[in-house]
PDB file with one MODEL, atoms N, CA, C and O in Angstrom:
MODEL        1
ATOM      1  N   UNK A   1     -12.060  -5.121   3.889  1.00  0.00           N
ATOM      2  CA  UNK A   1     -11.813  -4.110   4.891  1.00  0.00           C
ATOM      3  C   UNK A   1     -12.086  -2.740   4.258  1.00  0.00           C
ATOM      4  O   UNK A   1     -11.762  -2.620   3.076  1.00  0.00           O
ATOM      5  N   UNK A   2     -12.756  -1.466   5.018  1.00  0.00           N
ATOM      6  CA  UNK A   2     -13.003  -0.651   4.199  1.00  0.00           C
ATOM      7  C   UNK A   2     -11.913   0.331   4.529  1.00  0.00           C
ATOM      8  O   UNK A   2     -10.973  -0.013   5.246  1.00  0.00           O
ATOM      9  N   UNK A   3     -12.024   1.737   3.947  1.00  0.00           N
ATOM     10  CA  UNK A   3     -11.212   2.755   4.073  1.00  0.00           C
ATOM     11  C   UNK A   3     -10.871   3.195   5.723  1.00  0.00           C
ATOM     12  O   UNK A   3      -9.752   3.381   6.201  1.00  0.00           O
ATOM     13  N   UNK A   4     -12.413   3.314   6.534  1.00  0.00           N
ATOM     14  CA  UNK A   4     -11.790   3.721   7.874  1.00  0.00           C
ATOM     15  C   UNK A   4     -11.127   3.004   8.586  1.00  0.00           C
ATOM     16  O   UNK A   4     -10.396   3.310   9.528  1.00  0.00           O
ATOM     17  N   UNK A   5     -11.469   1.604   7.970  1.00  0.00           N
ATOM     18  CA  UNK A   5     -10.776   0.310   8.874  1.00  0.00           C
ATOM     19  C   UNK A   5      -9.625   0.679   8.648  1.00  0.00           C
ATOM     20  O   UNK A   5      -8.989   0.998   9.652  1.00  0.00           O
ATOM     21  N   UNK A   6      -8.799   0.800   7.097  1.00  0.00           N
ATOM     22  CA  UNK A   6      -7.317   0.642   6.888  1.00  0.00           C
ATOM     23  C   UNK A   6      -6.532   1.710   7.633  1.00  0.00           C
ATOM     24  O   UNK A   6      -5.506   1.572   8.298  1.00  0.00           O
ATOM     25  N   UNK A   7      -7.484   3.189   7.286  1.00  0.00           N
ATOM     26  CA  UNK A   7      -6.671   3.931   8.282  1.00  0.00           C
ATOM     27  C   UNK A   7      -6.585   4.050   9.424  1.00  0.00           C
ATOM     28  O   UNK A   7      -5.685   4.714   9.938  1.00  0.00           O
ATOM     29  N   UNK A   8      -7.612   3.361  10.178  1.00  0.00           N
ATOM     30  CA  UNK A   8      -7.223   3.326  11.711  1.00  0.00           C
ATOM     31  C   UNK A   8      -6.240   2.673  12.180  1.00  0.00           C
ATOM     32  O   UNK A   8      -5.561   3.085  13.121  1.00  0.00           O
ATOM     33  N   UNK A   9      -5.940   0.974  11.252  1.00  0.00           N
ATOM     34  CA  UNK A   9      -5.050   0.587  10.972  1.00  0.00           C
ATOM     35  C   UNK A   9      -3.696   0.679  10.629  1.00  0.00           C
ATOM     36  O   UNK A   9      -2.846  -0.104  11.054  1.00  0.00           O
ATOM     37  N   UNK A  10      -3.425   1.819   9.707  1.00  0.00           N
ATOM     38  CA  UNK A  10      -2.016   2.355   9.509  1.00  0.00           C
ATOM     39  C   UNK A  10      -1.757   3.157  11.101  1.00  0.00           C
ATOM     40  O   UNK A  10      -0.774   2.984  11.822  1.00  0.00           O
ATOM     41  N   UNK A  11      -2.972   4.084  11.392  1.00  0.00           N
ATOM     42  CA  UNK A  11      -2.637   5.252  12.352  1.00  0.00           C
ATOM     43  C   UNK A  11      -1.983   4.220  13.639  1.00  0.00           C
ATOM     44  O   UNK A  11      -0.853   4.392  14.096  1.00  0.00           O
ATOM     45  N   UNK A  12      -2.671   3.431  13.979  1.00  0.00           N
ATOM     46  CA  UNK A  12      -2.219   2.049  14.638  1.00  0.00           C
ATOM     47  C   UNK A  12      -0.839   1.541  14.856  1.00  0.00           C
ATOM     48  O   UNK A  12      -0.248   1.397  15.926  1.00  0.00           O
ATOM     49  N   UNK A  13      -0.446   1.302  13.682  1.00  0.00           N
ATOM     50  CA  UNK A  13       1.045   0.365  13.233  1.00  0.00           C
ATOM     51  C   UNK A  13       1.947   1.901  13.255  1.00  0.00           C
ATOM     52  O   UNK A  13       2.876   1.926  14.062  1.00  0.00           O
ATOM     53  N   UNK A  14       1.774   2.848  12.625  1.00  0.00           N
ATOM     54  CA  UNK A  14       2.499   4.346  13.065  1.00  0.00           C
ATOM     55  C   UNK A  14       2.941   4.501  14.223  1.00  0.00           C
ATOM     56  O   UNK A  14       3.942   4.911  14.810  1.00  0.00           O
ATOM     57  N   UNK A  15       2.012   4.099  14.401  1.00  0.00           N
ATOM     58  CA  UNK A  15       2.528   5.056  16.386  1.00  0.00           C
ATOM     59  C   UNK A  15       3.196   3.456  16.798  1.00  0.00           C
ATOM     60  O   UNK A  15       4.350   3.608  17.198  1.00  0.00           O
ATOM     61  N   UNK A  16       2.856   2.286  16.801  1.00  0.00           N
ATOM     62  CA  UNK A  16       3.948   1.354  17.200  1.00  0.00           C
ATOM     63  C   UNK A  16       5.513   1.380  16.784  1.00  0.00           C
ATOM     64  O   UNK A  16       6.541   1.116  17.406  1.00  0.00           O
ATOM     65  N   UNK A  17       5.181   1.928  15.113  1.00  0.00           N
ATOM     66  CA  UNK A  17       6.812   1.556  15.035  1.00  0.00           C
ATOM     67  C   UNK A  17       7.560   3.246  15.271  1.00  0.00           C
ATOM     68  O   UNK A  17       8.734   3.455  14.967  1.00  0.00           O
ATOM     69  N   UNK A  18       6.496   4.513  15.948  1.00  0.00           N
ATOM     70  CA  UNK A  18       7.315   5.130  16.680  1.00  0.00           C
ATOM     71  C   UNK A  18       7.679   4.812  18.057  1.00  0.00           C
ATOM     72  O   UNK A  18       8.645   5.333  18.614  1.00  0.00           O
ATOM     73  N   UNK A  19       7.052   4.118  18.504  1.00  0.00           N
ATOM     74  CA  UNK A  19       7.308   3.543  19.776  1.00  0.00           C
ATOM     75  C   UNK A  19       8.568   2.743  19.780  1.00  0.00           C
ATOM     76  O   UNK A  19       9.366   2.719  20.717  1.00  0.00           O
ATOM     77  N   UNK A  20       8.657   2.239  18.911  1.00  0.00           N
ATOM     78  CA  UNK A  20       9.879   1.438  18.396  1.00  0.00           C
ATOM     79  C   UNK A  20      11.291   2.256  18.386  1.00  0.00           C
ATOM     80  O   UNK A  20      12.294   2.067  19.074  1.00  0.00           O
ATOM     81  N   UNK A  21      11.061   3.114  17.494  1.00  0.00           N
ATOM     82  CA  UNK A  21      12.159   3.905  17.158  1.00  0.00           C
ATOM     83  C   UNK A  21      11.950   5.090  18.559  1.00  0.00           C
ATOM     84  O   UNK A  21      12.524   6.170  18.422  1.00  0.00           O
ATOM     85  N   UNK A  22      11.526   4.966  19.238  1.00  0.00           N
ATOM     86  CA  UNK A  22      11.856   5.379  20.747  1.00  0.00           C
ATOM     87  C   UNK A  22      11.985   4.848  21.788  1.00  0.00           C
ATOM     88  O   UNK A  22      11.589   5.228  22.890  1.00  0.00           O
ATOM     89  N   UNK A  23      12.673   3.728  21.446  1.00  0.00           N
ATOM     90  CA  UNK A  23      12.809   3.024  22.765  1.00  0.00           C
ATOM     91  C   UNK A  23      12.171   2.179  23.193  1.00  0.00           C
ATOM     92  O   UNK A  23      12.975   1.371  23.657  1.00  0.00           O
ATOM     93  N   UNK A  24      11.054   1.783  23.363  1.00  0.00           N
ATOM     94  CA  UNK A  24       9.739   0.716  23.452  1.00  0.00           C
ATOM     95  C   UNK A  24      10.272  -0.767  22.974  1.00  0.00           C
ATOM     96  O   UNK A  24       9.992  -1.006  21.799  1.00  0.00           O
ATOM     97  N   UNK A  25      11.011  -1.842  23.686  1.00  0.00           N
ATOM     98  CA  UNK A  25      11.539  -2.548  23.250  1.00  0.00           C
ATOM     99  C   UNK A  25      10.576  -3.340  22.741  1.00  0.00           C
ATOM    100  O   UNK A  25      11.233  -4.204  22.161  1.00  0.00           O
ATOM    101  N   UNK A  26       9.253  -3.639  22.561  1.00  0.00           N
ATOM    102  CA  UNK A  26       8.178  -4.925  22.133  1.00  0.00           C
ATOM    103  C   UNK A  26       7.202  -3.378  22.027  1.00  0.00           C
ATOM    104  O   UNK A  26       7.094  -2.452  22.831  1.00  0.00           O
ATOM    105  N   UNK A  27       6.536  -3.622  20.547  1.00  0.00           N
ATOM    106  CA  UNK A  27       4.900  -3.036  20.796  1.00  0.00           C
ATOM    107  C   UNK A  27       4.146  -4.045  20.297  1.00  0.00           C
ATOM    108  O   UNK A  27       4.809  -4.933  19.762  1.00  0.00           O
ATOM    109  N   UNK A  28       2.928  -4.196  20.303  1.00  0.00           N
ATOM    110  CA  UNK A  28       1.947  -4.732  19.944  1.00  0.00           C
ATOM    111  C   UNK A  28       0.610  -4.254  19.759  1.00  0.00           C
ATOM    112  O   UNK A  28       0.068  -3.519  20.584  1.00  0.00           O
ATOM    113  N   UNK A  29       0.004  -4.684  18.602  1.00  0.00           N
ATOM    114  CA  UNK A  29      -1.454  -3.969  18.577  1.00  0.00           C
ATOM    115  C   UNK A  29      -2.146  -5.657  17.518  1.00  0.00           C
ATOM    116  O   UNK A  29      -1.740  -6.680  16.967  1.00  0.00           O
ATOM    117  N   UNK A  30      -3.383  -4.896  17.826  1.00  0.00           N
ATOM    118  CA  UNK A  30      -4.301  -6.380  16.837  1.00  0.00           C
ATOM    119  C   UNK A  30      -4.136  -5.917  15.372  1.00  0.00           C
ATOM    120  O   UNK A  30      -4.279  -4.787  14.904  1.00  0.00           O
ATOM    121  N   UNK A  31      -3.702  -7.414  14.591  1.00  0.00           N
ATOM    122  CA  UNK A  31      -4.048  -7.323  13.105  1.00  0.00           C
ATOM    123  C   UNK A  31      -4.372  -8.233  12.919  1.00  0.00           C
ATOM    124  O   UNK A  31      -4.062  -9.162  13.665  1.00  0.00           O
ATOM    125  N   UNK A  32      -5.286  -8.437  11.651  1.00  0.00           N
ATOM    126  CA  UNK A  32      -6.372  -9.073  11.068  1.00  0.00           C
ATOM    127  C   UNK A  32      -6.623  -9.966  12.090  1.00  0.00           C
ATOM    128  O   UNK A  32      -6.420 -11.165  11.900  1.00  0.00           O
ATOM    129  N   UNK A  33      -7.107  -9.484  13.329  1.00  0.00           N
ATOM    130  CA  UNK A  33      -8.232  -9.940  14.439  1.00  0.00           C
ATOM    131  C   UNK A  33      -7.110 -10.986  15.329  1.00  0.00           C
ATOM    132  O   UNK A  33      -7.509 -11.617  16.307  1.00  0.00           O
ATOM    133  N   UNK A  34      -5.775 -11.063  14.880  1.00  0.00           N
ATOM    134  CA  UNK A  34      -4.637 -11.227  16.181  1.00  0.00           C
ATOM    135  C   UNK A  34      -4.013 -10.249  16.733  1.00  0.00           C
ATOM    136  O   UNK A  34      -3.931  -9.131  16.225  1.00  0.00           O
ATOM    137  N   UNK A  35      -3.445 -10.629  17.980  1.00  0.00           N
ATOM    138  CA  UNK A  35      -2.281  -9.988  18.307  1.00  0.00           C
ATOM    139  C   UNK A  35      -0.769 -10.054  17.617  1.00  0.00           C
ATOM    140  O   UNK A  35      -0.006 -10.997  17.826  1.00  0.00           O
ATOM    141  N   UNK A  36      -0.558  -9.328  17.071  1.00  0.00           N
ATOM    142  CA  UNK A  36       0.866  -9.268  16.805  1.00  0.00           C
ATOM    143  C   UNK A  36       2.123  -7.996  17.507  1.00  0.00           C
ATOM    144  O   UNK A  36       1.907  -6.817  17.787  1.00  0.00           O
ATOM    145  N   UNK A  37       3.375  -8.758  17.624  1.00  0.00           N
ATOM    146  CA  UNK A  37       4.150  -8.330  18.488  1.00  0.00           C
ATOM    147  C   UNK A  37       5.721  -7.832  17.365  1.00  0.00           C
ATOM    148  O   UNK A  37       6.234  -8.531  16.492  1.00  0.00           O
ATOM    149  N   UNK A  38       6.082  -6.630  17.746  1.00  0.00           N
ATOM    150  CA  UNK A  38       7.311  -6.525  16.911  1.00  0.00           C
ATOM    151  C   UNK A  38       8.474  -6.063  17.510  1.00  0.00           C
ATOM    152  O   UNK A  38       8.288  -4.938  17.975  1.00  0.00           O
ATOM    153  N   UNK A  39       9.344  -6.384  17.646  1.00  0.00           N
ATOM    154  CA  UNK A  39      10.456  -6.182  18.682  1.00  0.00           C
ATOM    155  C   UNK A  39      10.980  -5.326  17.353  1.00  0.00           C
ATOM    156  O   UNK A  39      10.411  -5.103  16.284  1.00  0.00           O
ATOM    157  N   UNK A  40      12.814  -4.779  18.041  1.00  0.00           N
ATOM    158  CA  UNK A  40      13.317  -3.969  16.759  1.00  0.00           C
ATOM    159  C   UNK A  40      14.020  -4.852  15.706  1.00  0.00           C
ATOM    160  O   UNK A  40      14.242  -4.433  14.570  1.00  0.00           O
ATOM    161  N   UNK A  41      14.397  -6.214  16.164  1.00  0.00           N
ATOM    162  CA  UNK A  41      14.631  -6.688  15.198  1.00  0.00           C
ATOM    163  C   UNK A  41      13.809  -6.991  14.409  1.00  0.00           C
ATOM    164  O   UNK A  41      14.097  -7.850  13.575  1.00  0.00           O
ATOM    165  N   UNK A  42      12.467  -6.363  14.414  1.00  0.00           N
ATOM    166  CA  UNK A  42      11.052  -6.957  13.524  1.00  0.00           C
ATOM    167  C   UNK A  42      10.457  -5.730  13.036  1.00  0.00           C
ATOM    168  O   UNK A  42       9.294  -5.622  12.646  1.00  0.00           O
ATOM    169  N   UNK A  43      11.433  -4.701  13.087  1.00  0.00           N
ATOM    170  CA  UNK A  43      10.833  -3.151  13.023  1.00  0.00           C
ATOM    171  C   UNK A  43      11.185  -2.812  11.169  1.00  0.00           C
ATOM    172  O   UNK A  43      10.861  -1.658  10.885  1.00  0.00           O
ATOM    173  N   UNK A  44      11.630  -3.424  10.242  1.00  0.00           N
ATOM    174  CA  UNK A  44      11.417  -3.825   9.068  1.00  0.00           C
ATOM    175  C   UNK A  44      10.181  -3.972   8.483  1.00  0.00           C
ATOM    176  O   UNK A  44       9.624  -3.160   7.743  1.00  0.00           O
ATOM    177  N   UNK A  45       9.609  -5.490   8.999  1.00  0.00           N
ATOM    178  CA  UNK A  45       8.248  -6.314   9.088  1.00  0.00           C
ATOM    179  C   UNK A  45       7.280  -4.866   9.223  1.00  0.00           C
ATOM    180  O   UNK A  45       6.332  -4.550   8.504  1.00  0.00           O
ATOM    181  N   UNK A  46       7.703  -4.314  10.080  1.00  0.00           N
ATOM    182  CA  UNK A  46       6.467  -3.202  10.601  1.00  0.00           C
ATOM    183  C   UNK A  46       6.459  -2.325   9.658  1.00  0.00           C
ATOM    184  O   UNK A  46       5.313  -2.024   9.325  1.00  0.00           O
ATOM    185  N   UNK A  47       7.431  -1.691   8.985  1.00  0.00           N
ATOM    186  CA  UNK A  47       7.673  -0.399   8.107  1.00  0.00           C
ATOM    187  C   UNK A  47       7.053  -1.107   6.969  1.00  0.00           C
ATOM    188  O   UNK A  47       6.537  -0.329   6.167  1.00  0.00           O
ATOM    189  N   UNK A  48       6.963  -2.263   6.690  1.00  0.00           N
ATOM    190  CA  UNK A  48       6.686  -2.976   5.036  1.00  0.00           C
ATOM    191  C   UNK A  48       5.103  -3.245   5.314  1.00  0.00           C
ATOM    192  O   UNK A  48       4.474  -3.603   4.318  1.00  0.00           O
ATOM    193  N   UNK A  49       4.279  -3.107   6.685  1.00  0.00           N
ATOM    194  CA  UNK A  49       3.165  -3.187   7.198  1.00  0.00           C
ATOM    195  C   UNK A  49       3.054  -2.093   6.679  1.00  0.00           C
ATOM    196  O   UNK A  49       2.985  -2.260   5.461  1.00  0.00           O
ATOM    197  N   UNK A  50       2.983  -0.778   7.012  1.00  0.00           N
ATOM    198  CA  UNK A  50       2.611   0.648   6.915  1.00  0.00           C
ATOM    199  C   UNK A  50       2.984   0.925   5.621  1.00  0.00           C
ATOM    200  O   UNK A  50       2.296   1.803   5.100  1.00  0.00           O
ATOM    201  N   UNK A  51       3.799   0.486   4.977  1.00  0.00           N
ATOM    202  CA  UNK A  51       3.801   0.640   3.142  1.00  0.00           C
ATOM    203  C   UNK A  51       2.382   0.346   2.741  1.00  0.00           C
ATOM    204  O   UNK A  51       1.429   1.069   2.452  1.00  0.00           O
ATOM    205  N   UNK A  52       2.575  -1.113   2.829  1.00  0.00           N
ATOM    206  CA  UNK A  52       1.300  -2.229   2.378  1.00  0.00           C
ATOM    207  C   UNK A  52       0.207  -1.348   2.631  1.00  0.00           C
ATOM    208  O   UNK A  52      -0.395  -1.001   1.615  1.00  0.00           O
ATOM    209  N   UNK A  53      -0.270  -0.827   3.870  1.00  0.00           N
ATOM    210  CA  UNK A  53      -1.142  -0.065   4.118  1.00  0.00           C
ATOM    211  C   UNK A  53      -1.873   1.508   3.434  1.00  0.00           C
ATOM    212  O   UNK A  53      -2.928   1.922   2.954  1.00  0.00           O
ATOM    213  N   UNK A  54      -0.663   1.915   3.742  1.00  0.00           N
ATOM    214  CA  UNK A  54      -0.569   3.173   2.691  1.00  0.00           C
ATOM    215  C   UNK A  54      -0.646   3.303   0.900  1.00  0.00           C
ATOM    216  O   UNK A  54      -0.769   4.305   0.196  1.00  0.00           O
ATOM    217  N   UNK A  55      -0.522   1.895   0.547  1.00  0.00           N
ATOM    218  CA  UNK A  55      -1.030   1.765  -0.695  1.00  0.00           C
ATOM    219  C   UNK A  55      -2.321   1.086  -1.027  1.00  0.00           C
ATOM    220  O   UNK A  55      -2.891   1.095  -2.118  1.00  0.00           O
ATOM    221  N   UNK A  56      -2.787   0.351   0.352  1.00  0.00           N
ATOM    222  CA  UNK A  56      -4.318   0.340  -0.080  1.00  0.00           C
ATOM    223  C   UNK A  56      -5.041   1.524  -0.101  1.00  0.00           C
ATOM    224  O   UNK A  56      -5.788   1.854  -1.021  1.00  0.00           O
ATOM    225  N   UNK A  57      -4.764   2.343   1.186  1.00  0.00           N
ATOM    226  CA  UNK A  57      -5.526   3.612   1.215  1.00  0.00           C
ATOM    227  C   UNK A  57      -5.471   4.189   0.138  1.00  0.00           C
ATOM    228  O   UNK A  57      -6.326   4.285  -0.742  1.00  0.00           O
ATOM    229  N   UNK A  58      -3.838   4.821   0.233  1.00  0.00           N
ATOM    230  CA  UNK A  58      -3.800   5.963  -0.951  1.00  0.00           C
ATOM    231  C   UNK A  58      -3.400   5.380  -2.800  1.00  0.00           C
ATOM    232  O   UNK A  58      -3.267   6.151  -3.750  1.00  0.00           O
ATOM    233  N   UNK A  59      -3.299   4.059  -2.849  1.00  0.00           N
ATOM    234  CA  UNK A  59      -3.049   3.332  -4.636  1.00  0.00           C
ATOM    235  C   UNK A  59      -1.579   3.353  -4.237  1.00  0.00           C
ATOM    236  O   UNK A  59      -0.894   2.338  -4.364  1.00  0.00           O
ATOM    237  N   UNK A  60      -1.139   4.363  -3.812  1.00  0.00           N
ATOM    238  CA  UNK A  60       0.384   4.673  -3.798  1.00  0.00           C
ATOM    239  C   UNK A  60       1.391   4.361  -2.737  1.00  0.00           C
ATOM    240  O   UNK A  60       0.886   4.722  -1.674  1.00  0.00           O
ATOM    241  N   UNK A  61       2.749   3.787  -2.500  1.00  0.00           N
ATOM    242  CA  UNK A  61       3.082   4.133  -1.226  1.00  0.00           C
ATOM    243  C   UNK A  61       3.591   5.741  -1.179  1.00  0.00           C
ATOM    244  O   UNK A  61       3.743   6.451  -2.174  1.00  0.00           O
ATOM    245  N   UNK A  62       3.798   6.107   0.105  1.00  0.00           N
ATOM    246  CA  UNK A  62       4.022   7.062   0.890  1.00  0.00           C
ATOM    247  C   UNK A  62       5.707   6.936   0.896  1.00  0.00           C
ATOM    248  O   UNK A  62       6.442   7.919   0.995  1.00  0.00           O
ATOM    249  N   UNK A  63       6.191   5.509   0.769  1.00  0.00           N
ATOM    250  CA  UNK A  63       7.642   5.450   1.192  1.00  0.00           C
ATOM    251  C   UNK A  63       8.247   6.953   0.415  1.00  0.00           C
ATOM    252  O   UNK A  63       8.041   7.343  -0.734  1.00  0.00           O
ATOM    253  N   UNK A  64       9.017   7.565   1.470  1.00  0.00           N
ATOM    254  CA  UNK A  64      10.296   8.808   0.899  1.00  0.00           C
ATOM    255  C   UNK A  64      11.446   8.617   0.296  1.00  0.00           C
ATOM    256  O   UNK A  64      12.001   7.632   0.782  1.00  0.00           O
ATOM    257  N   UNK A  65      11.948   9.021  -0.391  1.00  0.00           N
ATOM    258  CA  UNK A  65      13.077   9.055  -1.397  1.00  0.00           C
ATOM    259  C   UNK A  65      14.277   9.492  -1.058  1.00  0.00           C
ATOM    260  O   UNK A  65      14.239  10.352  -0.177  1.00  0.00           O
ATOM    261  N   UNK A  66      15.096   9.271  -1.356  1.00  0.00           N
ATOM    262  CA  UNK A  66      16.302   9.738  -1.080  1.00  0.00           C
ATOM    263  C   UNK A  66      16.379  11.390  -1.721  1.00  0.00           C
ATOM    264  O   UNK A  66      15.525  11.738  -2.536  1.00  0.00           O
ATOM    265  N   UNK A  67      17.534  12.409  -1.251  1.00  0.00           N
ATOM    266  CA  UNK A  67      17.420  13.158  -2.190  1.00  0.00           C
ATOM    267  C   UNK A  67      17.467  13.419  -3.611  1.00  0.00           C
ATOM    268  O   UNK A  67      18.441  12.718  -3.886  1.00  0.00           O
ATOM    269  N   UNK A  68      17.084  13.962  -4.774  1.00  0.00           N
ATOM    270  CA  UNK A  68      17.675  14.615  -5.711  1.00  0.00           C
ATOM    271  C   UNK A  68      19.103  14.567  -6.176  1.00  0.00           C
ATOM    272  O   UNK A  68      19.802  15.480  -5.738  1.00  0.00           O
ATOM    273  N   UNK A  69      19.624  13.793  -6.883  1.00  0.00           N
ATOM    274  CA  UNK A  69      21.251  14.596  -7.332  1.00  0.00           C
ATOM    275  C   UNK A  69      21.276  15.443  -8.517  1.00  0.00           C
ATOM    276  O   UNK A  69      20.338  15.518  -9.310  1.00  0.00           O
ATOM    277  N   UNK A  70      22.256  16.010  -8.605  1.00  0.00           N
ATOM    278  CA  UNK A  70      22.148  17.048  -9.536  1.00  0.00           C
ATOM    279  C   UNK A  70      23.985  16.753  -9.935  1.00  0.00           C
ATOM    280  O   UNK A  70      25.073  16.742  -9.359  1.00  0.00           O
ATOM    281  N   UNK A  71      23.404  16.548 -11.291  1.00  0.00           N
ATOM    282  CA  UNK A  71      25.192  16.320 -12.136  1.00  0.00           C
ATOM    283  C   UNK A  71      25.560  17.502 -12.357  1.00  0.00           C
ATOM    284  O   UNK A  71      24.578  18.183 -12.063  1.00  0.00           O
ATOM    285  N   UNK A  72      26.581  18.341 -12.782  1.00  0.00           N
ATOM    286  CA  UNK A  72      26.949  19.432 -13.473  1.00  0.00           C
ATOM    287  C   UNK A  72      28.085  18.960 -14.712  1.00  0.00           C
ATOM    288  O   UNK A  72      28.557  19.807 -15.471  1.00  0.00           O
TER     289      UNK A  72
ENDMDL
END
């Protein structure tokens, strides 16, 4: 799969699992040439999709961090 494929791909699975986290009880879009379906109890599955993704594109994931602590 090449680079534009993956990112059309992430941009894809993005906007489903905002659909998700707005209410959209089922989204679905095609991967690797099926349909796949993710309800919210499957909205995990989806976030570990868009990792996976984001580290083919970019080597790296994207996942965010918690904050900083700072001891004194």
């Amino acid at each position: 799969m090449n680079i534009d494929q993956l990112k059309a791909n992430l941009i894809e699975a993005q906007q489903a699992y905002h659909d998700l986290l707005t209410g959209q009880a089922v989204v679905s879009f095609v991967r690797s040439g099926r349909e796949t379906r993710f309800t919210q109890a499957k909205k995990a599955d989806l976030k570990n999709y868009i990792d996976e993704l984001e580290t083919l594109i970019n080597g790296t994931s994207q996942r965010r961090r918690g904050p900083a602590r700072l001891s004194l």
